[in-house]
SERO-4910 file (N, C-alpha, C, O; in steps of 0.05 Angstrom, whole numbers):
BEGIN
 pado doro    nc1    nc2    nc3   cac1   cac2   cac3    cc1    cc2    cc3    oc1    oc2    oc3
  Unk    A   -510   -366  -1379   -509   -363  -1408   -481   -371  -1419   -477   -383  -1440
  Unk    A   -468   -366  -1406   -429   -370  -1409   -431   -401  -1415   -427   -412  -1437
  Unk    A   -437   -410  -1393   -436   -450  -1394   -457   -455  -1419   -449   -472  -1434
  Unk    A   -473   -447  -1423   -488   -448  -1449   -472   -446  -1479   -476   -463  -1496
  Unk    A   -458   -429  -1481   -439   -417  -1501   -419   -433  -1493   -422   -451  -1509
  Unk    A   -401   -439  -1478   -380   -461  -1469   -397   -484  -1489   -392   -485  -1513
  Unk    A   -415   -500  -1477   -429   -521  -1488   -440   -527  -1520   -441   -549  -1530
  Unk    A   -444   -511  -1528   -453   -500  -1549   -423   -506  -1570   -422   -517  -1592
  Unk    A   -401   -495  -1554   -377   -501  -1582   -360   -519  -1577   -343   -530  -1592
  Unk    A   -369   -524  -1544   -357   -558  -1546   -368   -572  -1566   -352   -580  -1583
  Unk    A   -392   -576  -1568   -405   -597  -1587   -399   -593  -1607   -391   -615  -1616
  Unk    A   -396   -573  -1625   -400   -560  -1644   -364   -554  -1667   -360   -560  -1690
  Unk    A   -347   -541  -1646   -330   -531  -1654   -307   -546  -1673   -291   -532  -1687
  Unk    A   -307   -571  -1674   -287   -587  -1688   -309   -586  -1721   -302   -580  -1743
  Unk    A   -333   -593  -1714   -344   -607  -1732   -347   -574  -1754   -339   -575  -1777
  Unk    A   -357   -554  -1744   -355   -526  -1756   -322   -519  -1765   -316   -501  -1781
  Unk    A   -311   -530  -1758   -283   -520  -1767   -273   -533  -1794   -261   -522  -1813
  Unk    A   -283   -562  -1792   -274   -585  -1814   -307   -572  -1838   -305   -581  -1861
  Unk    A   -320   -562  -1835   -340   -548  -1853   -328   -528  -1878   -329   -530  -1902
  Unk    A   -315   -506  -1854   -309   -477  -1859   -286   -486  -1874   -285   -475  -1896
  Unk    A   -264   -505  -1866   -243   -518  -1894   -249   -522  -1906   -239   -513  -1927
  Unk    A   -271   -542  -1908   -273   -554  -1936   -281   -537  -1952   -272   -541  -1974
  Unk    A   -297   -517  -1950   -304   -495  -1973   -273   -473  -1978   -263   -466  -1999
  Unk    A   -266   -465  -1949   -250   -440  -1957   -230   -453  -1968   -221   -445  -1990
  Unk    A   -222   -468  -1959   -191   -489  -1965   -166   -472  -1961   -148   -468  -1977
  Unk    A   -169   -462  -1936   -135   -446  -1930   -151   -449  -1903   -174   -447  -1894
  Unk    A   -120   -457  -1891   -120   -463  -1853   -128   -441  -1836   -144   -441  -1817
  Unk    A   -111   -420  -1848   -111   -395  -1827   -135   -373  -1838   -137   -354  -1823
  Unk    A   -155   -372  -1863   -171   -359  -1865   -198   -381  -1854   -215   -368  -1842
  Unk    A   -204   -404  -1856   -215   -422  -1831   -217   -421  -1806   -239   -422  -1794
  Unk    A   -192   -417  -1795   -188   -399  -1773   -207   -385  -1765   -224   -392  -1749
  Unk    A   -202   -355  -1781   -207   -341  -1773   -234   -336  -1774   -245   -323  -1756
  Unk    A   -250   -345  -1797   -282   -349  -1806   -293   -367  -1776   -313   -361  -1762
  Unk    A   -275   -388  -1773   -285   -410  -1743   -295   -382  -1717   -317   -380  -1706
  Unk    A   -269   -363  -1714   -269   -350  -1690   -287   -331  -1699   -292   -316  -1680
  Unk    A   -300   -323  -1721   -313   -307  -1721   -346   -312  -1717   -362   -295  -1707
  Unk    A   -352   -340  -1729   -368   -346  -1721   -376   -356  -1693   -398   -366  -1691
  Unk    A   -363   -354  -1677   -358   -368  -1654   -370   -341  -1632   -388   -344  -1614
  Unk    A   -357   -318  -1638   -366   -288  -1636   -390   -275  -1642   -397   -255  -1629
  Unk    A   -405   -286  -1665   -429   -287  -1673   -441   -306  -1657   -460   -296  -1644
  Unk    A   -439   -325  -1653   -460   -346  -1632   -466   -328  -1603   -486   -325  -1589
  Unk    A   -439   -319  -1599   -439   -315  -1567   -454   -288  -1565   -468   -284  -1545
  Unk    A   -450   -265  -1590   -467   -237  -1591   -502   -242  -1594   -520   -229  -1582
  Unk    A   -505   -265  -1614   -530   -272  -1626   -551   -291  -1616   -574   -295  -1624
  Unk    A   -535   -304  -1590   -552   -327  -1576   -579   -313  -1567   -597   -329  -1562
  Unk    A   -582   -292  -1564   -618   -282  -1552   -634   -292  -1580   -650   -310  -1582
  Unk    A   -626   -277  -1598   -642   -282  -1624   -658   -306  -1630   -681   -310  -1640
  Unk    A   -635   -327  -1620   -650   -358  -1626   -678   -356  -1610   -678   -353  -1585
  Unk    A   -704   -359  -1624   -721   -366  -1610   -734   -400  -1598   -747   -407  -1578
  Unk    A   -721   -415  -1622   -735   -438  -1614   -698   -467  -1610   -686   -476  -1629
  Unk    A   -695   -470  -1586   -671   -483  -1587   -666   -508  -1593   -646   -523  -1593
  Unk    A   -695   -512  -1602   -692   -545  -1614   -671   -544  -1644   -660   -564  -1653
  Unk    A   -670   -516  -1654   -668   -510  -1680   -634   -496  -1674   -628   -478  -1690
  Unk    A   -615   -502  -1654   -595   -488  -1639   -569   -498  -1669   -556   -485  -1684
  Unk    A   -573   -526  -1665   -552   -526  -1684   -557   -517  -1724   -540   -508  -1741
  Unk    A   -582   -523  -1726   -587   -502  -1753   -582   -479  -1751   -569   -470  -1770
  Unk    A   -587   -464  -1732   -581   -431  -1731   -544   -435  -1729   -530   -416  -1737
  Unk    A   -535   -452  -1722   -502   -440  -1705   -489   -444  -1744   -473   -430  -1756
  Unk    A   -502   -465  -1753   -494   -472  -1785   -501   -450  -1812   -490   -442  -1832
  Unk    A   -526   -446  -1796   -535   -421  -1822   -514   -392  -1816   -508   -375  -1833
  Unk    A   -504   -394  -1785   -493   -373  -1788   -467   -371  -1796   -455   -350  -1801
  Unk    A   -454   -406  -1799   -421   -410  -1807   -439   -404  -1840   -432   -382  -1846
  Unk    A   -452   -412  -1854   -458   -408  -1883   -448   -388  -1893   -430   -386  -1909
  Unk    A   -471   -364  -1874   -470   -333  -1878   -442   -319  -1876   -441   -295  -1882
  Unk    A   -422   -332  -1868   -398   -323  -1860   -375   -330  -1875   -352   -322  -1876
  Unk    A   -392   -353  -1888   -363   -368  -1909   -380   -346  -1935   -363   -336  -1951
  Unk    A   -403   -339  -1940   -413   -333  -1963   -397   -293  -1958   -385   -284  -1978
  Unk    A   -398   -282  -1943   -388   -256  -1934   -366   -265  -1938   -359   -254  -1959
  Unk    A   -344   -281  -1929   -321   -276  -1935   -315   -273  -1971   -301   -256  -1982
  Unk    A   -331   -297  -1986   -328   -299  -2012   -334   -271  -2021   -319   -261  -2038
  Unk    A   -350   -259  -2013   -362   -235  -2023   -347   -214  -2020   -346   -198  -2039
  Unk    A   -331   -209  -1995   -309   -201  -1993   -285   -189  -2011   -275   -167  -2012
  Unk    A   -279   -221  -2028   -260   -228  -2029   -257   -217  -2065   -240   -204  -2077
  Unk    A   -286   -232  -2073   -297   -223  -2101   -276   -248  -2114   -256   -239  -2126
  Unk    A   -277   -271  -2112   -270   -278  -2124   -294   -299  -2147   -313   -314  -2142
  Unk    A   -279   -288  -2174   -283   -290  -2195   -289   -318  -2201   -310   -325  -2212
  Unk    A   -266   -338  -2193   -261   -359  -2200   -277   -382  -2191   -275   -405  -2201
  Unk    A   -299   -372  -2165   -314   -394  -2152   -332   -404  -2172   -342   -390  -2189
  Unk    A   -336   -435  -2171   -351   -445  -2186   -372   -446  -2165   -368   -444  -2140
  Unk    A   -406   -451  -2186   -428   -442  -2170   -434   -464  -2157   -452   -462  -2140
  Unk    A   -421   -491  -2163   -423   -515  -2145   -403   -506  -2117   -411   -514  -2095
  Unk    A   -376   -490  -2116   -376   -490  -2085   -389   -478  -2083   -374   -462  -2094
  Unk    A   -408   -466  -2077   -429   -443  -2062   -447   -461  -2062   -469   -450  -2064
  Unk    A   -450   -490  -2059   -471   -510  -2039   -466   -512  -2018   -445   -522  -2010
  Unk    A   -488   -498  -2002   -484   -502  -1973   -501   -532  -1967   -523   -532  -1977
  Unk    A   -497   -548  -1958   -514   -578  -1959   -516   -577  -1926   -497   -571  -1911
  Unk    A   -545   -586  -1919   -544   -583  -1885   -532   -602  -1880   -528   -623  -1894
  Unk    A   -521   -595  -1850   -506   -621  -1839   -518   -633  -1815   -511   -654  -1804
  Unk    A   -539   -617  -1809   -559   -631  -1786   -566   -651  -1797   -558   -651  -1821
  Unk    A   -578   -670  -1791   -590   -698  -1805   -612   -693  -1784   -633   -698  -1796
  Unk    A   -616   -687  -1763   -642   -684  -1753   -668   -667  -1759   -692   -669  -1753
  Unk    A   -652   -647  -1775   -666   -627  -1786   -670   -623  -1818   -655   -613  -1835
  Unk    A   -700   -636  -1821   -702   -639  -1847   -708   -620  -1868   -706   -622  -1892
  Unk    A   -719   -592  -1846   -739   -573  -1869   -720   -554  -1879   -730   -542  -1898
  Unk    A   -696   -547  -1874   -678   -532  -1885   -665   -544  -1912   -659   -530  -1931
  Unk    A   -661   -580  -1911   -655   -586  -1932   -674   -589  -1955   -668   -595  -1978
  Unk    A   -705   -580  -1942   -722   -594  -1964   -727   -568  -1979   -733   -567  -2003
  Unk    A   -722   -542  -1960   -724   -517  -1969   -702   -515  -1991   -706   -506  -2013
  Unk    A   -677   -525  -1980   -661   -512  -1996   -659   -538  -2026   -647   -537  -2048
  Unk    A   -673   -554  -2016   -683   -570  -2052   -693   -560  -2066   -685   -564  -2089
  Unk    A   -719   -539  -2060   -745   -528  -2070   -727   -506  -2079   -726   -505  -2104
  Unk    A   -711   -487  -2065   -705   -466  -2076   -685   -472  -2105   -689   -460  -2126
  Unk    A   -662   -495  -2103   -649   -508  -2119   -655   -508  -2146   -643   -499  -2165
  Unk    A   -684   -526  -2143   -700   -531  -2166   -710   -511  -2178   -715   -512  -2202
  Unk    A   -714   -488  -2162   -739   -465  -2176   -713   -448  -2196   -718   -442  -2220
  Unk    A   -687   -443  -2181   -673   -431  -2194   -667   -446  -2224   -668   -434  -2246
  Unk    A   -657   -482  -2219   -659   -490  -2249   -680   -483  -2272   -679   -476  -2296
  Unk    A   -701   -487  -2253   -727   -480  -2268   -730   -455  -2278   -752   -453  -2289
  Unk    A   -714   -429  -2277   -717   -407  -2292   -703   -411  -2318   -687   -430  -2323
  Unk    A   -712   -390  -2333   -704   -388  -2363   -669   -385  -2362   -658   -376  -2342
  Unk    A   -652   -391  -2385   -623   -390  -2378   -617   -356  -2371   -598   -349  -2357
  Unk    A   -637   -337  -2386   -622   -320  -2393   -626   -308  -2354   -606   -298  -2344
  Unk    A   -652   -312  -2336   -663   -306  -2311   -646   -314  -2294   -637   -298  -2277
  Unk    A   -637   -345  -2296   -613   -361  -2285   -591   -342  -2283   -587   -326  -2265
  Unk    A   -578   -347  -2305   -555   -326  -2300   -562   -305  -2286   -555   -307  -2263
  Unk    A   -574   -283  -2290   -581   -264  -2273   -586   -268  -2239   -579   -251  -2224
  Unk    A   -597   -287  -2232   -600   -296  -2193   -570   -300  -2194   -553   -288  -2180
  Unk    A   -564   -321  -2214   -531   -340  -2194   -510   -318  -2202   -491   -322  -2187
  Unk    A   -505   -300  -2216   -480   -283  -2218   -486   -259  -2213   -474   -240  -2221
  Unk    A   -512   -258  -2192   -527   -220  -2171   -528   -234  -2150   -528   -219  -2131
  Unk    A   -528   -266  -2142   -533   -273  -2116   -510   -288  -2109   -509   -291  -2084
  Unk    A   -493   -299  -2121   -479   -316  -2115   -448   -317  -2118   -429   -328  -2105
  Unk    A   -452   -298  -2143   -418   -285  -2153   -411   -254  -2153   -392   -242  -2163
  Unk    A   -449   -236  -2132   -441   -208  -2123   -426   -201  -2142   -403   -192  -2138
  Unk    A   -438   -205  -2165   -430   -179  -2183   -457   -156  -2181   -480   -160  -2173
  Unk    A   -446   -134  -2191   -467   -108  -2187   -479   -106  -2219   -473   -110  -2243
  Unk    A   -495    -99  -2207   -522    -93  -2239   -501    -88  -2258   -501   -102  -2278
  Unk    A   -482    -69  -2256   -468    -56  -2271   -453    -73  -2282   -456    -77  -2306
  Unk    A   -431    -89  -2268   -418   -112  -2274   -440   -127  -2290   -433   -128  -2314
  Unk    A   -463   -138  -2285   -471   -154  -2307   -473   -147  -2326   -467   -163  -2344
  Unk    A   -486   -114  -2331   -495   -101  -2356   -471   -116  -2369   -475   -133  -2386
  Unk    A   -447   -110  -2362   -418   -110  -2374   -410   -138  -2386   -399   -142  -2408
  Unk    A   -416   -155  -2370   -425   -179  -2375   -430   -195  -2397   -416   -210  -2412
  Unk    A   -460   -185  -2395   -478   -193  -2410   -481   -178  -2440   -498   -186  -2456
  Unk    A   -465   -157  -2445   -471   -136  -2463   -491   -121  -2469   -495   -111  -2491
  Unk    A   -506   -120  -2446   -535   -101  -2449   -534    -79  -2441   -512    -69  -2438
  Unk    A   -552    -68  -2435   -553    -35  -2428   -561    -40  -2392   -573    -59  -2383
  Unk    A   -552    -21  -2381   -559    -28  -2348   -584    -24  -2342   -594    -33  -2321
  Unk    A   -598    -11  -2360   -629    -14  -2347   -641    -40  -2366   -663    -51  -2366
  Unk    A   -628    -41  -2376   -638    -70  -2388   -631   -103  -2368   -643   -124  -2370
  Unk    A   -612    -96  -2354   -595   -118  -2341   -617   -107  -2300   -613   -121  -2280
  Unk    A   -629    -92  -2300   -633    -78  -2279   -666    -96  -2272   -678   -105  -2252
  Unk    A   -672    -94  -2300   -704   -109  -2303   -700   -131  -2306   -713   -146  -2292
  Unk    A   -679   -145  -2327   -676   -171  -2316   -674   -186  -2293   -685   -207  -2286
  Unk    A   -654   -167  -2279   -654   -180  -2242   -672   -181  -2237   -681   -203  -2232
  Unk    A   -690   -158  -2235   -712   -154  -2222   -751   -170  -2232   -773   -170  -2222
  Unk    A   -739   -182  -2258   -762   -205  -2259   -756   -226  -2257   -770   -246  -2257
  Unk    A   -722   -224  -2253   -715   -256  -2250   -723   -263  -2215   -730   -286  -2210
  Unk    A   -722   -246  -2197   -725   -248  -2174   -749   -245  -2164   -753   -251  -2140
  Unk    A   -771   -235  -2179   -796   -238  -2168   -813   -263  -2184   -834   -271  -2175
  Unk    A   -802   -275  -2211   -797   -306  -2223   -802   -324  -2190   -821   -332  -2177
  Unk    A   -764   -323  -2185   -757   -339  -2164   -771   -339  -2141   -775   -360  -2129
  Unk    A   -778   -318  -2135   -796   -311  -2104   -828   -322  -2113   -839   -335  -2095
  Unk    A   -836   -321  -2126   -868   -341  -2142   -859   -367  -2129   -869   -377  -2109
  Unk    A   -840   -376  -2143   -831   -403  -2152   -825   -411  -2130   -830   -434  -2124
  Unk    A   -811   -391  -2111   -809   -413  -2088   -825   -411  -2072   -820   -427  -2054
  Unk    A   -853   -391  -2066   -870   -392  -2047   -887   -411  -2052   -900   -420  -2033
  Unk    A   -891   -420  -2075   -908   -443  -2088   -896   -465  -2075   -911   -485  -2074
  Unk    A   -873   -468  -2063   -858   -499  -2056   -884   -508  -2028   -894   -490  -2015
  Unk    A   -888   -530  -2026   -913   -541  -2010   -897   -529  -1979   -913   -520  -1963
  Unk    A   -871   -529  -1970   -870   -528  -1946   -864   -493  -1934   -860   -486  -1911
  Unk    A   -864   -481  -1955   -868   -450  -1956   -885   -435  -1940   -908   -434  -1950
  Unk    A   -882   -424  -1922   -912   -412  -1904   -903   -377  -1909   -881   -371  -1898
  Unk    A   -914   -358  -1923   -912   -334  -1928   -932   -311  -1922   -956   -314  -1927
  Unk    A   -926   -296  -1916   -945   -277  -1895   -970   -259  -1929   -965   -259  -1953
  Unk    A   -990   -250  -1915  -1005   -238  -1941   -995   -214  -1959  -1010   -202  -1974
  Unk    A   -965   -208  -1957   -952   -194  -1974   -936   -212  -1986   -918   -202  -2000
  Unk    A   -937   -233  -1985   -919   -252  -1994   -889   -257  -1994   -874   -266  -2012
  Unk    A   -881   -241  -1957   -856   -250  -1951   -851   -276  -1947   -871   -290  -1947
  Unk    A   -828   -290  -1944   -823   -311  -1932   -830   -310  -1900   -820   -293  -1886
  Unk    A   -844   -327  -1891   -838   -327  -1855   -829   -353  -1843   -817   -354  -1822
  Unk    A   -839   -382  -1862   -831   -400  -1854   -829   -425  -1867   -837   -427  -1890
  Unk    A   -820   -444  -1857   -831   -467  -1877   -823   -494  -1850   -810   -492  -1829
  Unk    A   -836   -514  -1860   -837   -534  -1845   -838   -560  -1860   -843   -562  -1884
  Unk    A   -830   -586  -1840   -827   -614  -1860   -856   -624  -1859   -869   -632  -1840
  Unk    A   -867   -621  -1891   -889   -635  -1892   -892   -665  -1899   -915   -676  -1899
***
């Protein structure tokens, strides 16, 4: 398993590092997001079930790690264009086609729904923070989230490559 994980960030490790800059844009918090994901591969490697899919999983999980640190960090100032994660597999198409479908569905909500996903999902502000926001009352800002996100969850199970279980979780999607 060791020579696996050796292998794994040989291939991997330059090209994940020049990623994790270009979003964080400071050397030594790159760094440290690189080594941490690197720690995550090596704790998380059982999980992968299907290894054709090795380098999407090692990327979804540098994503998840640049998006935690932002969240972290709370910064205010991110525009919602850096928070594109764009795949970098080129072999692997259904993650990008997913993350088109989801793209679109979010444009496709009403402005006032919009705002509500991209500044509860993306700029981790709390209901409360939005109420504040937005100048509404928090159970007013509480139901907005909450039809803006079952809106978005419609909208994207409808995407053709969407496969969702009969409660209508997500379970999968594939390149059709």
């Amino acid at each position: 398993m060791k020579t696996k994980i050796d292998t794994i960030w040989t291939d991997l490790s330059e090209e994940l590092y020049k990623f994790i800059l270009g979003k964080i844009k400071d050397e030594q918090t790159s760094k440290d997001i690189h080594q941490e994901v690197f720690l995550k591969v090596q704790t998380k490697i059982h999980q992968l079930k299907h290894t054709s899919k090795l380098t999407s999983w090692v990327y979804q999980i540098t994503r998840n790690s640049i998006i935690d640190y932002f969240r972290k960090v709370k910064r205010d100032d991110i525009s919602i264009d850096d928070l594109d994660f764009p795949e970098i597999d080129t072999d692997n198409f259904d993650y990008s086609k997913l993350t088109s479908c989801i793209n679109q569905k979010i444009e496709s909500l009403s402005s006032q729904h919009k705002e509500a996903i991209i500044l509860t999902s993306f700029k981790n502000y709390s209901q409360k923070e939005l109420a504040d926001h937005l100048k509404i009352s928090y159970s007013g800002t509480k139901s907005r989230v909450q039809k803006a996100k079952e809106i978005l969850k419609e909208k994207i199970l409808d995407c053709p490559n969407v496969e969702s279980d009969s409660r209508g979780n997500l379970i999968d999607f594939e390149n059709n």
